[in-house]
NUKEZA-758454 format. One record per residue (C-alpha): chain; x, y negated, z negated. Coordinates in steps of 0.05 Angstrom, whole numbers, always signed. Each point is the difference from the previous one (the first is absolute). Layout:
REM residues N
<pt><chaine>A</chaine><x>X</x><y>Y</y><z>Z</z></pt>
...
END
This chain:
REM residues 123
<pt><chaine>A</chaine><x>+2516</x><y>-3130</y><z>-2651</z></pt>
<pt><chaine>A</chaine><x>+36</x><y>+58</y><z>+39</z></pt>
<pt><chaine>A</chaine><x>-20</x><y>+30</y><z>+67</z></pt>
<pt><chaine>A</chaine><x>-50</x><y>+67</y><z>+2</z></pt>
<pt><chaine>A</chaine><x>+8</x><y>+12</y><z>+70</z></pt>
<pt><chaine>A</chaine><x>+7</x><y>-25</y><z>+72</z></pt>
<pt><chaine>A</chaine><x>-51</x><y>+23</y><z>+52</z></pt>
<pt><chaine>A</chaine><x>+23</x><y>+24</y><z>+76</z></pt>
<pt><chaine>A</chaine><x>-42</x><y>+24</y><z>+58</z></pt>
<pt><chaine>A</chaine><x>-13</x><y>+56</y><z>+40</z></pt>
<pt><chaine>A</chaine><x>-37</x><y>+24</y><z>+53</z></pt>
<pt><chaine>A</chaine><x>-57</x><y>+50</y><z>-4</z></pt>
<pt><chaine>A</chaine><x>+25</x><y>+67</y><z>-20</z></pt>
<pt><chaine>A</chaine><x>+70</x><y>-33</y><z>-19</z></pt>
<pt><chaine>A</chaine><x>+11</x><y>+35</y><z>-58</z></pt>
<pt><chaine>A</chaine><x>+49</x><y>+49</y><z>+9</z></pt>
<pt><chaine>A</chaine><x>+41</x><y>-46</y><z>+42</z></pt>
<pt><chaine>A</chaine><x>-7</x><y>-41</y><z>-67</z></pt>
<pt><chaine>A</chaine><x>+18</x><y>+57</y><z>-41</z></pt>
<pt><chaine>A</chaine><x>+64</x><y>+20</y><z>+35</z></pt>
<pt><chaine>A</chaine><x>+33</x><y>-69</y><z>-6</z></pt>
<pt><chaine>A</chaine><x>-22</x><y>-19</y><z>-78</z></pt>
<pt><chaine>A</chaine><x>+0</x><y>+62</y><z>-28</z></pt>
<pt><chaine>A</chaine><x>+51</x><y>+49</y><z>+40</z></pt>
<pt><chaine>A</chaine><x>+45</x><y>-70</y><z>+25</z></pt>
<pt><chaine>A</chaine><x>-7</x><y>-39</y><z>-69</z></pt>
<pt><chaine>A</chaine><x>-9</x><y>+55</y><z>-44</z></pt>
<pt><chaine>A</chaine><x>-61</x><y>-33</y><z>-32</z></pt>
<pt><chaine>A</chaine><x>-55</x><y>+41</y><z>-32</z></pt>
<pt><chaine>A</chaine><x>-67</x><y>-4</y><z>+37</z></pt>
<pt><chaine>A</chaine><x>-53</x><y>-14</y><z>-59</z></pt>
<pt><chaine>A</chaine><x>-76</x><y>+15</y><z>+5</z></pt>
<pt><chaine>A</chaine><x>-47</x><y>-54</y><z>+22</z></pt>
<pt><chaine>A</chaine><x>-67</x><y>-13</y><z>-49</z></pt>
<pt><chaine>A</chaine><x>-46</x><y>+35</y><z>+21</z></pt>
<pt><chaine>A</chaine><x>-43</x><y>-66</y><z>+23</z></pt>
<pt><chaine>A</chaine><x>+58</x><y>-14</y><z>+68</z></pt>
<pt><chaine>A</chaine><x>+16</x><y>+70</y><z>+11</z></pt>
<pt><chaine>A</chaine><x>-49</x><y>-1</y><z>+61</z></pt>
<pt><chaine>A</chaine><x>+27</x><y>-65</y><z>+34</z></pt>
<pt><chaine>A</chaine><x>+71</x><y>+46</y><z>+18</z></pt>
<pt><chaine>A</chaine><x>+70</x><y>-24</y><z>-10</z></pt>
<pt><chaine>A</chaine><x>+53</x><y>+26</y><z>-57</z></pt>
<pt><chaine>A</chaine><x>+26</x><y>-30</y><z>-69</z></pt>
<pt><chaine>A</chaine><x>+66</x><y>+14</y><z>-22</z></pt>
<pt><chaine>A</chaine><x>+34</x><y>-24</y><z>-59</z></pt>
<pt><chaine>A</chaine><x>+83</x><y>-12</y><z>-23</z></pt>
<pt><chaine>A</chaine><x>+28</x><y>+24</y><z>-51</z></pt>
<pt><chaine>A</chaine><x>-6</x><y>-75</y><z>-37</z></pt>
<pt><chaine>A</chaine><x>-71</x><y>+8</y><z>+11</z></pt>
<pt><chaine>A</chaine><x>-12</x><y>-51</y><z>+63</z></pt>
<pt><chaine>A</chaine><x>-48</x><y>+30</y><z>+60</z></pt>
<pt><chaine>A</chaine><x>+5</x><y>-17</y><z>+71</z></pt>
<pt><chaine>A</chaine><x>-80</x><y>+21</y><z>+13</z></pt>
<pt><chaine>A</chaine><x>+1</x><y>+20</y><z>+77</z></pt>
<pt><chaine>A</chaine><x>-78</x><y>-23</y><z>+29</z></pt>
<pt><chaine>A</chaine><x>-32</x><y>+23</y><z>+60</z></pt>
<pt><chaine>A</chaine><x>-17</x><y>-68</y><z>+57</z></pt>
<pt><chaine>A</chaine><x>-40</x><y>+2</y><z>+58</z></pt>
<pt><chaine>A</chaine><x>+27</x><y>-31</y><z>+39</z></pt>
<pt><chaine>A</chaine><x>+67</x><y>+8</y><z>-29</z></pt>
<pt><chaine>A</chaine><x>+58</x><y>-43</y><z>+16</z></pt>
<pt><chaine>A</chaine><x>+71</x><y>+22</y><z>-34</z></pt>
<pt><chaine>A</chaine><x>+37</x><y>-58</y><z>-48</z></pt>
<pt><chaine>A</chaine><x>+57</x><y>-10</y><z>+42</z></pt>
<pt><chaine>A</chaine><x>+29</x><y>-60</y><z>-50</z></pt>
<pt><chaine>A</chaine><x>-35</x><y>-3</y><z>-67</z></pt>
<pt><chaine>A</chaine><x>+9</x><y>+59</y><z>-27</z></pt>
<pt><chaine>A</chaine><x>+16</x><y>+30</y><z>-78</z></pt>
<pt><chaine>A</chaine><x>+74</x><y>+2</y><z>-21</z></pt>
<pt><chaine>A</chaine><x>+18</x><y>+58</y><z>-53</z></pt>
<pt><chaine>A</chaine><x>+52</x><y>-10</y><z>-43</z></pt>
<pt><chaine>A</chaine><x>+45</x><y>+63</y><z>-7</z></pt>
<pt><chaine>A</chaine><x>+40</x><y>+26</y><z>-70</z></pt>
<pt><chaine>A</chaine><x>+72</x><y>-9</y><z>+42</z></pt>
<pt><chaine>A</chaine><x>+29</x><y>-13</y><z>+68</z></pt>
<pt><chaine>A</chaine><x>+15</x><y>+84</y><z>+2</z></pt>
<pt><chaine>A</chaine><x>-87</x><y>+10</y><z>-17</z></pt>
<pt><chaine>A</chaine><x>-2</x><y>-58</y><z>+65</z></pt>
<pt><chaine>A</chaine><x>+41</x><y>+45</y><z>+41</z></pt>
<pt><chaine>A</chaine><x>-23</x><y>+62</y><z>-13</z></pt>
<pt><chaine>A</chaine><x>-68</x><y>-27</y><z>+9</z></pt>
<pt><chaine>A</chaine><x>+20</x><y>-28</y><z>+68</z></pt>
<pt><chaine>A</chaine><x>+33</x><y>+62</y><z>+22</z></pt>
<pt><chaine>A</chaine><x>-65</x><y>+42</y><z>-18</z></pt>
<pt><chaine>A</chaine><x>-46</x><y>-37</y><z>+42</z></pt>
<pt><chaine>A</chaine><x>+60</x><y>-5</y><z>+61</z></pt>
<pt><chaine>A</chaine><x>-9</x><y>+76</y><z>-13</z></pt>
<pt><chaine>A</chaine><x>-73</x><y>+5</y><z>+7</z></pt>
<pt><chaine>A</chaine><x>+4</x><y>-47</y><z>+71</z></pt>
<pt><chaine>A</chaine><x>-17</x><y>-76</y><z>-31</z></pt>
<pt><chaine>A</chaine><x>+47</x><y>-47</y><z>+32</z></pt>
<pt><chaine>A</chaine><x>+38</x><y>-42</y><z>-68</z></pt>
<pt><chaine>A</chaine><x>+31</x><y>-61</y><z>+23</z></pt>
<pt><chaine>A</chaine><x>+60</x><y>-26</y><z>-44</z></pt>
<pt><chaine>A</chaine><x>+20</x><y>-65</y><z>+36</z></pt>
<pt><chaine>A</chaine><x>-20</x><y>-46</y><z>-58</z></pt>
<pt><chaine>A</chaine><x>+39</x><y>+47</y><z>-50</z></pt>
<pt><chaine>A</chaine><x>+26</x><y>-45</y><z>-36</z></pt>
<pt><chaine>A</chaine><x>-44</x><y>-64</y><z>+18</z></pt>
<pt><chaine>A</chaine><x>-31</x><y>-5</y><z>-70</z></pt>
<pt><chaine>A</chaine><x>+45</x><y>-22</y><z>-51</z></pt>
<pt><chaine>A</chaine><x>+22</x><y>+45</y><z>-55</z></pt>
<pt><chaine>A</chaine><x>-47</x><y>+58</y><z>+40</z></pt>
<pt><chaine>A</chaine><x>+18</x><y>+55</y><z>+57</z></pt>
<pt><chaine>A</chaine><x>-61</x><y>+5</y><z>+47</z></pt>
<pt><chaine>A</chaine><x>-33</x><y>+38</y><z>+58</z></pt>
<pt><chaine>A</chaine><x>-67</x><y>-10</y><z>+38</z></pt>
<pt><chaine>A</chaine><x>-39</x><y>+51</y><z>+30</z></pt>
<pt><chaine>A</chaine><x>-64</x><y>+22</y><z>+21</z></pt>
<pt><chaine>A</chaine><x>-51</x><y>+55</y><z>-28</z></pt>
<pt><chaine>A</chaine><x>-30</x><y>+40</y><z>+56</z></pt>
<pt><chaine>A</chaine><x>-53</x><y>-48</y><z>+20</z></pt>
<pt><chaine>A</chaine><x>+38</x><y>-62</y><z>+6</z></pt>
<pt><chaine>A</chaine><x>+5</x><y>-33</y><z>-68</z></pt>
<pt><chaine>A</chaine><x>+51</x><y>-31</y><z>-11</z></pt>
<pt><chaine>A</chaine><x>+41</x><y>+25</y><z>-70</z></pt>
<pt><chaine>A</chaine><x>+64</x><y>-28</y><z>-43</z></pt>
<pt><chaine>A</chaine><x>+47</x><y>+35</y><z>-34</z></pt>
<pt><chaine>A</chaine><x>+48</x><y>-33</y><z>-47</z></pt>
<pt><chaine>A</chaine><x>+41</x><y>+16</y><z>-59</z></pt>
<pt><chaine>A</chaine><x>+51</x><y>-51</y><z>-44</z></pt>
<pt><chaine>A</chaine><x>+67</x><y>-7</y><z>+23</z></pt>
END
């Protein structure tokens, strides 16, 4: 069994918030819905290694301010420079629990509307 993707939220036309912080913060590739959920909103986007964080529209939405997905990056440097992208682009990163995950460097932050978002890469 392996993991195909992890769904977020977002508000009504949320999508380009969405699309700044996965795909111009993350650097991950926004894929095409089917056809079939097109209509209900949101954005896909995919990793390199194939997993998908599928961002869905909710009325009413409510951010994930604790669970939330955590992407594993290739190397602490990919972590940082990840990090220092979306500090870039105006997302707040947090590093206090750097190094609270054995063997791992970590950071939290949040996509534009709320959700809650882990970065880590091995030590």
């Amino acid at each position: 069994m392996r993991l195909h993707h992890v769904q977020v939220a977002c508000p009504v036309g949320g999508e380009d918030v969405a699309r700044r912080f996965y795909a111009e913060g993350l650097g991950l590739t926004e894929v095409a819905k089917p056809a079939a959920l097109a209509g209900r909103g949101g954005a896909w986007f995919r990793s390199p290694a194939g997993a998908e964080i599928h961002v869905g529209v909710e009325e009413p939405f409510a951010a994930a301010r604790k669970a939330h997905p955590a992407l594993l990056l290739a190397d602490v440097a990919t972590l940082e420079a990840a990090a220092a992208r979306l500090v870039d682009l105006g997302f707040k990163v947090d590093w206090s629990q750097r190094d609270s995950f054995p063997g791992h460097v970590r950071c939290h932050t949040f996509d534009g509307h709320g959700n809650r978002v882990e970065l880590l890469a091995e030590a």
